[in-house]
SEPA-611761 format. One line per field, with one value per atom (N, C-alpha, C): residue number from 1; residue in one letter; x, y, z. Coordinates in steps of 0.001 Angstrom, whole numbers, plus 500000, padded with zeros to 6 digits. Example, Ala and Ser with C-alpha at 12.3 -4.5 7.8 and 13.67 -1.06 7.14 Angstrom:
pos = 1;1;1;2;2;2
code = A;A;A;S;S;S
u = 513190;512300;513200;512850;513670;512900
v = 494310;495500;496700;497750;498940;500030
w = 507800;507800;507800;507080;507140;507870
END
This chain:
pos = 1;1;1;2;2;2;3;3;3;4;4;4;5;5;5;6;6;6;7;7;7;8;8;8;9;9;9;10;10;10;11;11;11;12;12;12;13;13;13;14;14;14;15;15;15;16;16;16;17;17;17;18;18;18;19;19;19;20;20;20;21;21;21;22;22;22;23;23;23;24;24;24;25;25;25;26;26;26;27;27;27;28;28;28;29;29;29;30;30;30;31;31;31;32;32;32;33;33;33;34;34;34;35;35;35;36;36;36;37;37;37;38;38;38;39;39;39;40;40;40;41;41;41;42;42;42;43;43;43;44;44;44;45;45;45;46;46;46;47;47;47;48;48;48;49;49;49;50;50;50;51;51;51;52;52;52;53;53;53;54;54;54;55;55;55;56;56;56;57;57;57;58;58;58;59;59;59;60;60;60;61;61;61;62;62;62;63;63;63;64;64;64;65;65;65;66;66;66;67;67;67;68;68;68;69;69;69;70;70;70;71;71;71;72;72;72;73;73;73;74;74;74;75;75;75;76;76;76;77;77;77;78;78;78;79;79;79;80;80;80;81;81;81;82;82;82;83;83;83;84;84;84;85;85;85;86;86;86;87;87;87;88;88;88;89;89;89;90;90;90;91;91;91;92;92;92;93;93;93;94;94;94;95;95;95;96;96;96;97;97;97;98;98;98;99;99;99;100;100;100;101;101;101;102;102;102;103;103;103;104;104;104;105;105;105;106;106;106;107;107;107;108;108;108;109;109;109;110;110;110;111;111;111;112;112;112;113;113;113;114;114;114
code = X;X;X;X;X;X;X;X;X;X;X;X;X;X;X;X;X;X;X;X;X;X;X;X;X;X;X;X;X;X;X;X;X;X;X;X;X;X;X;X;X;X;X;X;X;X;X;X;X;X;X;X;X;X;X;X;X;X;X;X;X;X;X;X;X;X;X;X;X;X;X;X;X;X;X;X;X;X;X;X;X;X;X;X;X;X;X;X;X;X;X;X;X;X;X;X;X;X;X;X;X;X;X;X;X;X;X;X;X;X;X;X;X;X;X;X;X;X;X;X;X;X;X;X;X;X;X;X;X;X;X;X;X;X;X;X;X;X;X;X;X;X;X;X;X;X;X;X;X;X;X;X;X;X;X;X;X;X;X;X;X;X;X;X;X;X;X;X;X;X;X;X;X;X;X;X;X;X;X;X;X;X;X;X;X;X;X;X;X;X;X;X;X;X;X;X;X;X;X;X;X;X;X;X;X;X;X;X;X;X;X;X;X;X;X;X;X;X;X;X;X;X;X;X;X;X;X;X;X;X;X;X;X;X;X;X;X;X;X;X;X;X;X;X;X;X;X;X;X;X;X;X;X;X;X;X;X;X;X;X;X;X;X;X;X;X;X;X;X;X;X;X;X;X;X;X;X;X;X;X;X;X;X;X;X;X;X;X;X;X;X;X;X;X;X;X;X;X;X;X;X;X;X;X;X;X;X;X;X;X;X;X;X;X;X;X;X;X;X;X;X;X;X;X;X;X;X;X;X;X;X;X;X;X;X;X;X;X;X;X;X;X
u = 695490;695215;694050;694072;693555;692181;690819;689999;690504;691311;691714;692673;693594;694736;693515;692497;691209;691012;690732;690408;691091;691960;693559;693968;692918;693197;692960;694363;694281;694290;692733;692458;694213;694144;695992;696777;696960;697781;697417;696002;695566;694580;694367;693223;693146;693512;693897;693233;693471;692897;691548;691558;689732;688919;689528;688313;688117;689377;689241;688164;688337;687293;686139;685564;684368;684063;685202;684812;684554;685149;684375;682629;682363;681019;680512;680609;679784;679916;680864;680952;680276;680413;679145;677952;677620;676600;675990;676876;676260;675985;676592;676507;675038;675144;673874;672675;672835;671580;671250;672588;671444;671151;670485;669761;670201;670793;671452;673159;673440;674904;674940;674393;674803;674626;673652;673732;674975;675076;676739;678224;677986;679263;679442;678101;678308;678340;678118;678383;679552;680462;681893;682653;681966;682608;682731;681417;681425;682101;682106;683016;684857;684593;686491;686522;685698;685642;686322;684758;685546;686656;686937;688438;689843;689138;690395;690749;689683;689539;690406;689722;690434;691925;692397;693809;694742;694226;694495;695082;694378;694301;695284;695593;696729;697689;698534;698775;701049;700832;701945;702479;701158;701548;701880;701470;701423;700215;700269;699525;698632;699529;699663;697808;697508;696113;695273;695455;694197;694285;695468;695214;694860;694591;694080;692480;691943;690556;690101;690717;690512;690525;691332;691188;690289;689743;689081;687618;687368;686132;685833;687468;686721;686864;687353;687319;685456;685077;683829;682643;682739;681901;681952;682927;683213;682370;682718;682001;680525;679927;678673;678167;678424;678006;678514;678947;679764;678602;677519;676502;676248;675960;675368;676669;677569;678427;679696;680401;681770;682786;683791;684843;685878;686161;686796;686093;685234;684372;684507;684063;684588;685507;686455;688149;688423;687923;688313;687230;686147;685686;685975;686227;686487;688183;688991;690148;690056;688936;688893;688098;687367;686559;687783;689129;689867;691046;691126;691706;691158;689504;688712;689013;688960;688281;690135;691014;692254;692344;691969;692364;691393;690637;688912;689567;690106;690593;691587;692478;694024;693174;692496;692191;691426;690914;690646;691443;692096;693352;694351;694402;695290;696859;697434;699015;699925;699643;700470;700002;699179;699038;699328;699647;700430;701289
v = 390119;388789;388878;388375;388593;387018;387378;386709;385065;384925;383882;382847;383900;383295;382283;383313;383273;381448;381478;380063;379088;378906;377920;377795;378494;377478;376156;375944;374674;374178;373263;373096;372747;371757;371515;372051;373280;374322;375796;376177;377267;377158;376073;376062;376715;377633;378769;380207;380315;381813;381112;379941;379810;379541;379396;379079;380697;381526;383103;383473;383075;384096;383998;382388;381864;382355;382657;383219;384422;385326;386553;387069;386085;386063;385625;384947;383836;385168;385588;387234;387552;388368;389218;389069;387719;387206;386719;386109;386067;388101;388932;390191;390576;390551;390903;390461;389116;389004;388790;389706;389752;391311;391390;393468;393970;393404;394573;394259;395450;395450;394298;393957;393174;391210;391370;389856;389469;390997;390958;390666;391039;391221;389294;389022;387373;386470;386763;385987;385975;387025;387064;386741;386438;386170;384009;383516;382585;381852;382765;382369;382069;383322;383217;382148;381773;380658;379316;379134;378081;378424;379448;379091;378908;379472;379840;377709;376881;375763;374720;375194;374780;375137;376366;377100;376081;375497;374564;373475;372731;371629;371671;373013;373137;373623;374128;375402;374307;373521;373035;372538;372635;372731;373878;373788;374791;375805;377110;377713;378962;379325;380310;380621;378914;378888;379642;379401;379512;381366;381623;383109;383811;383248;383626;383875;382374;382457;383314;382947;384136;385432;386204;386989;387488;386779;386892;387167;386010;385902;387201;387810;388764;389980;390461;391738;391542;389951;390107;390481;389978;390146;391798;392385;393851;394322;393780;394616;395004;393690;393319;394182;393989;395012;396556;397257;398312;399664;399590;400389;400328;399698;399438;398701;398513;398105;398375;398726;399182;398287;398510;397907;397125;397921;397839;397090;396962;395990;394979;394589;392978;392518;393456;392825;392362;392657;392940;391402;391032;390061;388910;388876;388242;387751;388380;387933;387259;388124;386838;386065;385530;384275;383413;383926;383029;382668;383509;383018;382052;382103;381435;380132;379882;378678;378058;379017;377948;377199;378312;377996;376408;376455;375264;374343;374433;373027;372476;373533;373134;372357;373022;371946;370627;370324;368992;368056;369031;367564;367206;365592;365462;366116;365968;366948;365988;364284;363404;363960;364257;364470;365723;366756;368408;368183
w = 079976;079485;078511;077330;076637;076712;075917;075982;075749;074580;073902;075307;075594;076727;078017;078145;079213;078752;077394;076851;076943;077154;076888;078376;079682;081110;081591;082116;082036;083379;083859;085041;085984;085804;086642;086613;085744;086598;086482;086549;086522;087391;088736;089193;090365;091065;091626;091000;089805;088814;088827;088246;087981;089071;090595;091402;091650;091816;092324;091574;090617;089731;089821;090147;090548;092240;093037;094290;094157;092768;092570;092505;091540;091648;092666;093159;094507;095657;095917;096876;096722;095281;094749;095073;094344;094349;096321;097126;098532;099491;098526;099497;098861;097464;096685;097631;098221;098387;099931;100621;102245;102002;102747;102810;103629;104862;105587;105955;106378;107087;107991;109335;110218;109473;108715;107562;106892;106434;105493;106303;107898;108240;109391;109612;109675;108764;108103;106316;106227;106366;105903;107195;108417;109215;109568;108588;108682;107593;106691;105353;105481;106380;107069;108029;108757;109626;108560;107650;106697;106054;105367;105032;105615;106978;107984;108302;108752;108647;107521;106362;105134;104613;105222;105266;106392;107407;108306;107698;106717;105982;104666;104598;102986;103545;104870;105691;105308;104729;104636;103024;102398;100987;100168;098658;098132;098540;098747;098580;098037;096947;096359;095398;095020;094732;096087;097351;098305;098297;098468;099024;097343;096024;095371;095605;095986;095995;097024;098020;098947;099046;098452;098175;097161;095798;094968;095810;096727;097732;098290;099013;099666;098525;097637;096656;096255;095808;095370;096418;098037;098777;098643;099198;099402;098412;096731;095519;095877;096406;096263;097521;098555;099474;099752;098650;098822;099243;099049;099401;100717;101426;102751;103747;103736;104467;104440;105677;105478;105183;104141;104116;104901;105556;107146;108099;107777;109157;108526;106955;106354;106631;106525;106250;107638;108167;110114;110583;110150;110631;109960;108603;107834;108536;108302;109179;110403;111380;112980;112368;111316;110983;110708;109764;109657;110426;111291;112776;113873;114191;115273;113626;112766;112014;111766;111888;112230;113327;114476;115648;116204;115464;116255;115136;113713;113073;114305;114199;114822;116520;117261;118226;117724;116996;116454;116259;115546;114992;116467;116064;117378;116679;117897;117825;116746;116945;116274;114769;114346;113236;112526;113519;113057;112370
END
C-alpha cells in the first residue's frame, strides 16, 4: 500500500485498519513504558480483560474491524517489550484476559438480553 492509498482512508469503511494501526503504537507505546516483565504481563492481561468485555458487546456483528485492532494491539505490545519479556507469556495472558473479560461481561448481562 502505497503512502498516497494510506491518504484516501476513509473513516466508514476503513475504520478497522486505522484504529489497528493506532493500537500499534499505543502497544508500543504502553510496553515502552513499564520496566519490568511482571508490569508488562498484567498490562496485557488487563488489556485482554477489556477487550475480551468489548468482544462481548460486538460478538454478533461484524467483526472483522475488532480482531484487526486486536491484533494490531497485541503485535505492538510484543514489539515494545521484546527485550525483557517473553512472547509466549503475552499471548498466553493476554488470551485468559480475554476469556475472564468475556466471561464477567456475559455474567452481567441478563440472559433476556443474549
Amino acid at each position: 500500500m502505497a503512502f498516497d492509498d494510506f491518504l484516501k482512508l476513509v473513516w466508514s469503511n476503513d475504520w478497522g485498519e486505522i484504529m489497528g494501526l493506532i493500537a500499534i503504537f499505543m502497544g508500543v507505546f504502553l510496553a515502552f513504558s513499564s520496566d519490568s516483565a511482571s508490569i508488562t504481563y498484567v498490562g496485557a492481561l488487563i488489556v485482554g480483560i477489556l477487550f475480551g468485555m468489548r468482544w462481548f458487546s460486538v460478538r454478533k456483528g461484524p467483526r472483522m474491524g475488532w480482531y484487526i485492532i486486536i491484533t494490531g494491539f497485541l503485535i505492538g505490545y510484543s514489539i515494545g517489550s521484546l527485550f525483557y519479556a517473553s512472547f509466549k507469556l503475552i499471548v498466553i495472558t493476554f488470551i485468559a484476559g480475554l476469556v475472564v473479560g468475556f466471561i464477567i461481561k456475559k455474567s452481567m448481562v441478563p440472559a433476556k438480553r443474549r
